[in-house]
Structure formats: C-alpha cells, structure tokens
C-alpha positions as MATLAB code, in Angstrom:
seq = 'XXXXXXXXXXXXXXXXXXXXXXXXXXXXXXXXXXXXXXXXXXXXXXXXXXXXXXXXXXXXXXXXXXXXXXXXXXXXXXXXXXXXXXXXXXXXXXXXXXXXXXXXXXXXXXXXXXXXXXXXXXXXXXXXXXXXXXXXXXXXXXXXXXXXXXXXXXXXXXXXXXXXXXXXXXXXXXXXXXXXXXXXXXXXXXXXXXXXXXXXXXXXXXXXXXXXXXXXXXXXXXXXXXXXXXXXXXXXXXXXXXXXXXXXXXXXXXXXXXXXXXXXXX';
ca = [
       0.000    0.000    0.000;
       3.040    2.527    0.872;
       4.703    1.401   -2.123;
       1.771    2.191   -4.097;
       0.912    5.578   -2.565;
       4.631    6.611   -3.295;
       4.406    5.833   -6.696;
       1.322    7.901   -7.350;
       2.663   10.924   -5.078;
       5.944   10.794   -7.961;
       3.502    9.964  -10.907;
       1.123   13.725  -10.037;
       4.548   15.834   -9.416;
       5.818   14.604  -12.839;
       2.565   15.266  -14.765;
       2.497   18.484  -12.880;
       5.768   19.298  -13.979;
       5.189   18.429  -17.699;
       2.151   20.256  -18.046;
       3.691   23.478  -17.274;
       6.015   23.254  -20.581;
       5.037   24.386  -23.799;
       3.627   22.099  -26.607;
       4.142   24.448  -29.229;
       7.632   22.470  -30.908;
       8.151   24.520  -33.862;
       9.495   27.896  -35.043;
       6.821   30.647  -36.584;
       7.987   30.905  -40.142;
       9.025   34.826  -40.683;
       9.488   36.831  -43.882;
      13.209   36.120  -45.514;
      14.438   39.184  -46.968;
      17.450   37.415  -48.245;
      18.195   35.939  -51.511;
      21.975   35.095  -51.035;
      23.506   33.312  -48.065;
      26.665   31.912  -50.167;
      29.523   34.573  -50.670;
      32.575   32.169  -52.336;
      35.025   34.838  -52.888;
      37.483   32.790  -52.485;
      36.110   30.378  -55.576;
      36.343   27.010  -53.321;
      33.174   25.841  -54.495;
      31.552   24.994  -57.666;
      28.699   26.366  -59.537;
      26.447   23.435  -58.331;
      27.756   23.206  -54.403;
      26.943   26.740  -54.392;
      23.259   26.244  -56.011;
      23.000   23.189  -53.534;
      24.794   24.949  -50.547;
      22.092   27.881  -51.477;
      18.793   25.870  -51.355;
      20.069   24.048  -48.173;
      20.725   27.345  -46.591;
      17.112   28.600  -47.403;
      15.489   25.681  -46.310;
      17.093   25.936  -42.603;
      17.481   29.477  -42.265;
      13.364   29.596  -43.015;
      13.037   26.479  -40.306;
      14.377   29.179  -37.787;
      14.151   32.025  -38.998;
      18.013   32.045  -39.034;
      19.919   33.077  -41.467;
      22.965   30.460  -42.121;
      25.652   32.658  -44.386;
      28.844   31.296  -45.912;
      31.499   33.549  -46.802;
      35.034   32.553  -48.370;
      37.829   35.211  -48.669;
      41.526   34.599  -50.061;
      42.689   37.820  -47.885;
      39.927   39.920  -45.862;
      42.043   42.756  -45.530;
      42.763   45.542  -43.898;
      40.760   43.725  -40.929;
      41.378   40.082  -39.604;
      38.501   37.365  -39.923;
      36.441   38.789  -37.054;
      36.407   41.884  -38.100;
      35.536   41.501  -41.286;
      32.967   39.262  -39.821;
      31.377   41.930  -37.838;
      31.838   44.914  -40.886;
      29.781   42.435  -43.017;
      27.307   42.131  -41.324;
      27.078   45.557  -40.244;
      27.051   46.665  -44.034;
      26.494   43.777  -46.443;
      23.769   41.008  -44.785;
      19.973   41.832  -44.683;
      18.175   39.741  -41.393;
      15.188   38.283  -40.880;
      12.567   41.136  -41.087;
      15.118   44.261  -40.473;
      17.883   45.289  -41.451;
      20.351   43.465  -38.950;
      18.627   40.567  -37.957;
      18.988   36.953  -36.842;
      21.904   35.184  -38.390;
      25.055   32.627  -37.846;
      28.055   33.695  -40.233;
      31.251   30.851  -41.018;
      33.907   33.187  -42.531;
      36.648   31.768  -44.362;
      40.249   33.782  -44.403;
      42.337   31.318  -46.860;
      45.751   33.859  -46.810;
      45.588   32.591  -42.724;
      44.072   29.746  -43.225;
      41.961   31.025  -40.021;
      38.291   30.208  -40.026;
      35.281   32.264  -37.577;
      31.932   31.426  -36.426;
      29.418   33.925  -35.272;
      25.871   33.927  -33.889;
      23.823   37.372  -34.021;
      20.586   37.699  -32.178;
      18.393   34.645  -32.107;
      21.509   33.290  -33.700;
      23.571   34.266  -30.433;
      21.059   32.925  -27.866;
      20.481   29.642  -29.518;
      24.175   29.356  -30.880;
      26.276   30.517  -27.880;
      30.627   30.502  -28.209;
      30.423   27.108  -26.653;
      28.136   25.678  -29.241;
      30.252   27.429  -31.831;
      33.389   25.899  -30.513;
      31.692   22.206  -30.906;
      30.376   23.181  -34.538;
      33.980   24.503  -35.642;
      35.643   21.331  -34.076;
      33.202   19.265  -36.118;
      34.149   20.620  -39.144;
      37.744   21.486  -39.179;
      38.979   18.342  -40.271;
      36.784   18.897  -43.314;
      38.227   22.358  -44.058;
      42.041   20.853  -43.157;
      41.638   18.300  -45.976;
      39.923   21.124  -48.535;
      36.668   19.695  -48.185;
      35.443   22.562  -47.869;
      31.672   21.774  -49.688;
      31.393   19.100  -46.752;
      32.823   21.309  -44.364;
      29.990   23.935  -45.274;
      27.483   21.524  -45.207;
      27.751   20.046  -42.087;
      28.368   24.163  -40.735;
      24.451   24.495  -42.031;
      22.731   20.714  -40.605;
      24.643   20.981  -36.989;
      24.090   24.689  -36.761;
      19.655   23.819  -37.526;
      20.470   20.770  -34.851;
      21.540   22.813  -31.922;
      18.887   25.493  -32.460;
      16.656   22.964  -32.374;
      17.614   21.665  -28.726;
      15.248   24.150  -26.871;
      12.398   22.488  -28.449;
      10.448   25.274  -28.377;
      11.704   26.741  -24.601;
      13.499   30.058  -24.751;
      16.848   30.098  -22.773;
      15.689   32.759  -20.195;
      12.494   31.619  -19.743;
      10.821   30.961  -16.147;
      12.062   27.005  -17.294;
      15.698   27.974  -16.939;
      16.058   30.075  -14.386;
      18.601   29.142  -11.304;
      16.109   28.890   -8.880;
      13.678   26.379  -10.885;
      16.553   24.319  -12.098;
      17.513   24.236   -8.044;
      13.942   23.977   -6.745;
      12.392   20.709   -8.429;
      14.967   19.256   -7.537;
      15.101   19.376   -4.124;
      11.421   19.559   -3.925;
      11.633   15.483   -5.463;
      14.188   14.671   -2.830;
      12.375   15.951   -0.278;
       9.162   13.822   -1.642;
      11.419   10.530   -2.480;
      13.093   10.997    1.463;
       9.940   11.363    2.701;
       8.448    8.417    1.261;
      11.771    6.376    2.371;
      11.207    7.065    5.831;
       7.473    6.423    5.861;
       7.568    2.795    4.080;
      11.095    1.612    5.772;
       8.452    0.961    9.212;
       9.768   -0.665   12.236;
      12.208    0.279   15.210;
      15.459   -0.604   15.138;
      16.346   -3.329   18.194;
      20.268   -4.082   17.048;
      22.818   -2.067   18.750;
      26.758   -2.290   19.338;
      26.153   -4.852   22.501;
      24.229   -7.608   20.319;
      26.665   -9.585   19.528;
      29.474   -8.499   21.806;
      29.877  -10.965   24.110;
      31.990   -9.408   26.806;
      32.672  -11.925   29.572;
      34.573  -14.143   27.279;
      35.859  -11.644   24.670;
      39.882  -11.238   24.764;
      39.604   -8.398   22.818;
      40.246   -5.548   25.485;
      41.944   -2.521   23.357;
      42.305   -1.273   20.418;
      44.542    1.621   19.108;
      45.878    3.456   16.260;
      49.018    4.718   15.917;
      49.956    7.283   13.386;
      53.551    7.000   11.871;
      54.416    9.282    9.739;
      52.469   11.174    6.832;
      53.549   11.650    2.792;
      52.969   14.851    0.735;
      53.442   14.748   -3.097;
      53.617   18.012   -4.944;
      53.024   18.395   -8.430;
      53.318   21.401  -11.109;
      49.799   23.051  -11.862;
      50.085   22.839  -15.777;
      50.325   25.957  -17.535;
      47.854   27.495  -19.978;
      49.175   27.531  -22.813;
      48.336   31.072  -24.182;
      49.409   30.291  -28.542;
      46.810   27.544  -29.131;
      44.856   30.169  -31.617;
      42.086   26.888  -31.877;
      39.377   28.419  -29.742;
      39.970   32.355  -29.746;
      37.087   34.826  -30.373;
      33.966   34.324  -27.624;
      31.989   37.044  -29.676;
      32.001   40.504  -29.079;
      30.449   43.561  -30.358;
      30.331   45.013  -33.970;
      31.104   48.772  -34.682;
      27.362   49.173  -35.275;
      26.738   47.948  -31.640;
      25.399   44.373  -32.935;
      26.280   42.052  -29.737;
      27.088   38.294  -31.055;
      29.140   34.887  -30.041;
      32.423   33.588  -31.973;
      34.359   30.694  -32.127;
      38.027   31.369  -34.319;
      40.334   28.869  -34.955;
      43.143   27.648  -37.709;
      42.609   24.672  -39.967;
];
C-alpha cells in the first residue's frame, strides 16, 4: 500500500511538472528578406555546391528564422577574420525582417588559413561561443583536408540541430532560471526521502552490545598509531596562451550588434 501511494505521489509531481512546458515544438515561419547566403570569394566551391549549398541554406534558415551565411575570402584585408565578420554584417547582410537581424556567419580567411563562427541575435542565444566551438571542431577536419563543400554543409545541418535543442523553450524563460533548475529538484528529494522514511516501518532493536559478548571476549583494546604522513607536490600545468584553436567568444560590432564567436586555424 506505501509502495503504491509513493508511486502515485511521484507519478502527479511529474505530470504536474510536464504540463507546465510548452507544446508548441516549432518555429513561426518569418518573412526572408534574403536571396543570397553563399559569398565564395574565395572560388572554393563549384557552380552546383553553391546552387546546392544555397537551397540548403534557405530551407534551414526559413526552419528558424536564421539566417545560415557562408562567406570565403583569399585575404579579408585591412581587418582580420572577425572583423571583417562583424563589418559584413554591419554593411552587407539583410536579417530576418530588419535590417540586422537573426543570423550565424562561417567566414573563411584562406591567406591565414583562419576560419570564424558567429551567432547574431536569435543566432547568439540559440548558438552561444560554446556551441560554436563544438560546430567549428566538427568541421575542421573537413576544411584541413579542402573539403570545404562538406565542411559547409555540415556548418548548415549541426548549426539547424543545436537550435533545435530548446524544443520550443526560450533560454531565459521561467524554465531555466537558477532557482527552478535548483527547486524541483530538491522539492523530489524531499518527496522521495519522505516516502523512504514512511515505508522503511519498524524500530530498530540491534545495537553495538548484540553480539558483543563481553565476559569471554579477549579483545580488550584497540589503538591506532599514526607513523608518519607523505605529501606529493606536483606542477599546476600551464595554460598555454598560442593555441589560436578556440579564440574569439563574440564581441560587439562597430554598429553595436552584440554576437558569439568561435576562431580557430585549420
């Protein structure tokens, strides 16, 4: 009967819990105001990976309201590859809707061989550095071997992925704030103690004297002696400050646009 009650106490708090989330799963479809997301200055790709690259691009940037932009450069001088991130999309890249909108840029310096990732708006809360650091990661090898078609590809389907893990939830929404991610917790450990103690029943008889029999017991004393004690010391590893793989974190363009970044070499 305990058993039973416990398991429908557990089975209401989950259905309470789920019931609070959204069921609404997919992204509003906006108005694109873009008709080119593929900029291969550099002339890497082909006329039909760009055409491909191009409808791919549409098709996700549309799913959430995103836009995924490519852009290869053999030397994006005078500034390095985040700046010339930021200038472009400050001056060259229509959003979703406005001028300077929603969008995830891969920029491609070939003189450096330097690649950067950046997230802008919806783009930057969905796509944080971190999650720029595992998309560049994933495709470096590609743009190491001069795959870059592949490279760009996989740039567009695991960018759509990981704005897809909020299902629906925005990041600072009453779901992800400290003190619900701390509170239902504790609130099921308090209900799964609770239910512990009420269904483990009984008194506890057993002590240190039940089987201690001390009449005929030649076991009078016992001690421990401490000797002598060992320290080992070790060098804290260093950071090493030239791994370049990594660098950026985002930042803010000269027209004030706030976004993530992920820069590395390949």
């Amino acid at each position: 009967m305990v058993k039973s009650g416990y398991s429908r106490i557990l089975l209401i708090v989950f259905i309470f819990i789920f019931s609070l989330l959204p069921t609404t799963t997919a992204f509003a479809q906006g108005q694109d105001t873009i008709d080119q997301r593929i900029y291969d200055h550099a002339g890497l790709l082909s006329e039909n990976d760009i055409q491909e690259l191009e409808i791919l691009a549409k098709k996700y940037s549309d799913e959430r309201e995103t836009n995924f932009v490519i852009v290869t450069e053999d030397d994006p001088k005078p500034n390095d590859v985040a700046e010339y991130t930021e200038d472009f999309y400050d001056e060259k890249l229509p959003g979703y809707d406005k001028p300077a909108g929603n969008a995830v840029i891969l920029t491609l310096d070939m003189k450096n061989r330097e690649v950067y990732l950046a997230g802008f708006y919806k783009g930057e809360k969905y796509l944080g550095s971190h999650r720029l650091d595992l998309i560049r990661e994933k495709i470096t090898p590609f743009l190491s071997d001069g795959d870059y078609f592949h490279a760009f590809k996989e740039f567009i389907l695991t960018g759509h992925a990981y704005m897809g893990y909020w299902t629906g939830i925005e990041p600072d929404s009453f779901f992800f704030s400290w003190w619900f991610q701390i509170g239902v917790p504790l609130v099921l450990a308090a209900i799964v103690l609770f239910a512990m103690l009420y269904s483990s029943g009984g008194r506890v008889t057993v002590n240190s004297a039940t089987y201690i029999d001390n009449q005929h017991s030649k076991v009078r004393k016992h001690h421990d002696i401490y000797l002598r004690k060992t320290v080992d010391r070790r060098r804290k590893p260093k950071n090493n400050s030239n791994n370049r793989g990594g660098f950026g974190g985002g930042g803010i363009t000269r027209g004030g646009h706030s976004h993530s970044g992920s820069r590395g070499s390949f």
